[in-house]
N, C-alpha and C positions, 0 to 999 in steps of 0.2 A: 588477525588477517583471515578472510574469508577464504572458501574453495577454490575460488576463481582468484584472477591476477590481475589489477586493476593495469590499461596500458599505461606506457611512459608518461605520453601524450599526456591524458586526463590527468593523472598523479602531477605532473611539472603545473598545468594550468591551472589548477585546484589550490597546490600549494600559493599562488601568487593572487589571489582574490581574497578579500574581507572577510575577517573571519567569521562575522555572522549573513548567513545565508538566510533569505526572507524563502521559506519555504509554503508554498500555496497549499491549501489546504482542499475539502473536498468540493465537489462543484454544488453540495445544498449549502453550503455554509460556508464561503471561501474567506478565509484568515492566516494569521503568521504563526509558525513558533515564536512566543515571548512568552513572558512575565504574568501576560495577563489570561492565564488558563483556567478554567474553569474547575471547580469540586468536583473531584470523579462523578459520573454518572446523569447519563441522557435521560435530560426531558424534553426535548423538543416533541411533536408531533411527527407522522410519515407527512411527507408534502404533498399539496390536496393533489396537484397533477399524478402524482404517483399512484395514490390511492384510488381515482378517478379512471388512469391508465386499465389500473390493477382490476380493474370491477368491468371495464369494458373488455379484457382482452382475454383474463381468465386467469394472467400469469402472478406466481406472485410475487408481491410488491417487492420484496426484495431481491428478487430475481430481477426485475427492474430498474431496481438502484444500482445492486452490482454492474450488470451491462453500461448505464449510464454513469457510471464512475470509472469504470475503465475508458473510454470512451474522452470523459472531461480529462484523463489524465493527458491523453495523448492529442488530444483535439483540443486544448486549452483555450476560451474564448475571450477578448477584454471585455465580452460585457457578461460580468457576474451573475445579472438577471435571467440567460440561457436558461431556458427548460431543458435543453440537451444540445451534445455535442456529437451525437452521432458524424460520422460521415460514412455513406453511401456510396460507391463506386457506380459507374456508368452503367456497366451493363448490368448489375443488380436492380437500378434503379430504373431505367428506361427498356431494358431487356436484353439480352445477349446479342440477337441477329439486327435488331433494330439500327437502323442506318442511319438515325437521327441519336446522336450521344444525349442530347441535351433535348430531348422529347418530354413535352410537358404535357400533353393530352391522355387523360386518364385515359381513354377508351383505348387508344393506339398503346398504351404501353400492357397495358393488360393481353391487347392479342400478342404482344411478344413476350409475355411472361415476365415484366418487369414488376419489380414491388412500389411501386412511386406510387401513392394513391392524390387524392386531393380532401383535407381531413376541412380545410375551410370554407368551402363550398364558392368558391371564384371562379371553379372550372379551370384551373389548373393543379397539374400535380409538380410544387414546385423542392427542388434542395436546397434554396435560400429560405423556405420557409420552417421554422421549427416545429410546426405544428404538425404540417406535411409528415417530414421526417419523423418525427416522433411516430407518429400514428401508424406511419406507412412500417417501418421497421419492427413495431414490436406487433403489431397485426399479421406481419410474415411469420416470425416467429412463434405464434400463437398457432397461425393456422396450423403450421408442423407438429404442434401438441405442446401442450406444457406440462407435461411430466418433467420432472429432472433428467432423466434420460434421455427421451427426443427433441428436448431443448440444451441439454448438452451437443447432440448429434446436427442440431440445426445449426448451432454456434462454429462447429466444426468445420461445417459446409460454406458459412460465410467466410468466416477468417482464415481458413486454410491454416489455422495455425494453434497446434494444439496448448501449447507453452501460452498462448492468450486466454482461450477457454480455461485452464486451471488458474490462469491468475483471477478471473472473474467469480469463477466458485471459489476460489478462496474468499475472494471480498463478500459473493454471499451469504458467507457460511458464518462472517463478520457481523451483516447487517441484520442479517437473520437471529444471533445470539444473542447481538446487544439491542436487539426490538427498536432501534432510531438510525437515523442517517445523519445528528449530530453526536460526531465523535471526537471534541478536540477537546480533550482534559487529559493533562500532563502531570505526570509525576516526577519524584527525580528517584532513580534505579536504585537508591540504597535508603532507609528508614532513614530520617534526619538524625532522629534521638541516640543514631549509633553513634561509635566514634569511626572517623575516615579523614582521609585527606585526598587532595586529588592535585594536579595544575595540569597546566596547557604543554604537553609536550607530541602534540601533532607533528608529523615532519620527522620526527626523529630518526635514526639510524636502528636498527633491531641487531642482536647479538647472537642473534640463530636462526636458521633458514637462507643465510641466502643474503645476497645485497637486495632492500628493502626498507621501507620507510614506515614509519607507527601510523597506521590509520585509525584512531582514535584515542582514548583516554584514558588511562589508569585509574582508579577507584582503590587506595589502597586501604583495607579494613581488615579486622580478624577474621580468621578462619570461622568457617558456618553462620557470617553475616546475612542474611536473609539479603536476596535481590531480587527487586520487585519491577514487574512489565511496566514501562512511563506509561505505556497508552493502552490503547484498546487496538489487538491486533489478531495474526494467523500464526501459529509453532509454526512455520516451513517446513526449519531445518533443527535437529536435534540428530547429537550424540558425539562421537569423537571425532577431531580434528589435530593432527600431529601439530600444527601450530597454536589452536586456541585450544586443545583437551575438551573438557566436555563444554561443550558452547548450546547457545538458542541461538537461533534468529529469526525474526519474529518482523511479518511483512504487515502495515500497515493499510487502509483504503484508496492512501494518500500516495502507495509505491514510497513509501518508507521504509529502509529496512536497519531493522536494530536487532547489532551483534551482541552477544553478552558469550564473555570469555572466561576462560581457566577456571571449572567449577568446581565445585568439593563434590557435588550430585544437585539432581532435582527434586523440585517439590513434590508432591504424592498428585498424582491425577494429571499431570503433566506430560505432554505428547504430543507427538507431530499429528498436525490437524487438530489442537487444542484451539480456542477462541478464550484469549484472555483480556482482562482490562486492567484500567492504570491502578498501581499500588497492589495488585496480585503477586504473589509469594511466587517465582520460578524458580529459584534452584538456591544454592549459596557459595560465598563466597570462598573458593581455595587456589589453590597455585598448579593444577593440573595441565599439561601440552607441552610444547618444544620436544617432543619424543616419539616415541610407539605408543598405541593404547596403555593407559595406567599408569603414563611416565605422572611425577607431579613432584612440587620440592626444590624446584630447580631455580626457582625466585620468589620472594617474599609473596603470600596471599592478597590478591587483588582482583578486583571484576575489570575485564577488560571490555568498554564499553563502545563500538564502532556505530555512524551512523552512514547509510548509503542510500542515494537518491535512484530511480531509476524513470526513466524519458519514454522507455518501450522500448529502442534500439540502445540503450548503452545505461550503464552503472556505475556508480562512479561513488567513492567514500569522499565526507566531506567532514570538518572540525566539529566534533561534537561540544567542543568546551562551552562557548559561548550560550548553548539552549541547555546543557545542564548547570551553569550557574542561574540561569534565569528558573528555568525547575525547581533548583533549590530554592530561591529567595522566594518564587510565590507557593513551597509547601511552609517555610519557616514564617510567612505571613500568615497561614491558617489557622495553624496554630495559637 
């Protein structure tokens, strides 16, 4: 169980949908959690627009991915081929005082101070257009500077919301580490060759804390089992938690977040604001939480493994079983 307290609501709704959740993936590459995951490690290219973006406006490129991955998370479009999902507010866009919301005339929006440019040259500056949008947005942001700092401060200024701008630099700090914007290679959180058992007991009833239900999986294995990151992600959160002891969680591009529970300790070099990828060593497996710090013992050694989706306004755990059997069968295929 995480910090937070997932509501009734989502918990009852959750429990009554299929257990496997087609989860979207990033907006360069959009695909499912399955079976058919790739051999850790990015080769794709940067995308030419990005790199393109990145050379005209100064910023860098992944400082551009990240903003348009937050962005694709919460602007989701149906057509895959999007170069971006910004959206723009009215009077960022057309100008604060401007009388007209929906002003499309570069000249008129500039004496209001609005950022709308026209990147196509049709003579208007439009928000249906992605080119527009694109251009017009990270040219605002440019002009503000692109240090990390006054592009942190710029971000601040648009969203009014700081809890956005850190989930953004985390995602940079992502795309920035692992040098690609394709990140969908899957592992499954325990070494195959160990011995473990696991099953589906989602839903279940807990025996401490409270009336409460199991938001994920149990991974049962010996003490100081190595457990390893599935994906390529951000440490958020690290250290003690009186329900999961020493736990990770670890925020994916995709607003993925994977708990990993009751540790024995962590790996060496392991830390909030680490950037790890799939089949990396995080901590191992013991029986630590249900108590005060250091409590451990108190039920047989196991990684307790939660997965949680987040929308941008709401969070919500969902049955991890179904994508770590599919983990398993495509490492034990590589083999």
């Amino acid at each position: 169980m995480r910090n937070w307290k997932t509501t009734k609501t989502l918990r009852l709704l959750f429990l009554t949908l299929p257990a496997m959740i087609n989860l979207q993936s990033t907006g360069f590459c959009a695909t499912s959690v399955s079976a058919n995951v790739a051999v850790p490690g990015p080769t794709a290219p940067i995308p030419a627009w990005i790199e393109q973006l990145s050379k005209q406006t100064g910023l860098n490129w992944y400082d551009i991915a990240a903003i348009h991955q937050y962005e694709f998370n919460i602007h989701k479009k149906n057509n895959s081929d999007q170069q971006t999902h910004i959206y723009i507010p009215d009077r960022w866009w057309s100008g604060l005082l401007n009388p007209h919301s929906d002003e499309t005339n570069p000249g008129i929006i500039r004496v209001f101070g609005g950022i709308g440019q026209d990147a196509d040259g049709d003579g208007q500056a439009l928000r249906t257009s992605r080119n527009d949008v694109t251009q017009s947005f990270f040219s605002y942001l440019a002009k503000n500077g692109t240090s990390e700092k006054k592009l942190e401060h710029t971000l601040l200024q648009f969203y009014e919301d700081p809890n956005i701008v850190t989930r953004i630099e985390e995602y940079r700090e992502i795309f920035k580490h692992s040098n690609s914007t394709s990140l969908q290679s899957f592992v499954f959180p325990i070494p195959v060759k160990r011995d473990y058992s696991y099953k589906d007991t989602w839903g279940d009833g807990r025996s401490w804390g409270g009336r409460r239900i199991h938001e994920g999986t149990d991974i049962f294995a010996p003490y100081g089992t190595p457990v390893l990151s599935v994906t390529y992600g951000y440490i958020e959160s690290l250290g003690w938690n009186k329900y999961g002891g020493w736990r990770v969680g670890i925020r994916t591009v995709d607003n993925l977040y994977f708990y990993y529970a009751h540790l024995s300790g962590y790996a060496k070099g392991i830390k909030q604001g680490t950037v790890v990828k799939p089949g990396e060593v995080i901590g191992y497996v013991g029986s630590s939480g249900y108590g005060k710090i250091g409590t451990s013992g108190k039920f047989p050694p196991h990684l307790h493994f939660g997965m949680y989706k987040d929308t941008g306004k709401h969070e919500w755990a969902f049955d991890p079983y179904p994508n770590l059997r599919r983990w398993e069968q495509a490492v034990r295929k590589r083999r």
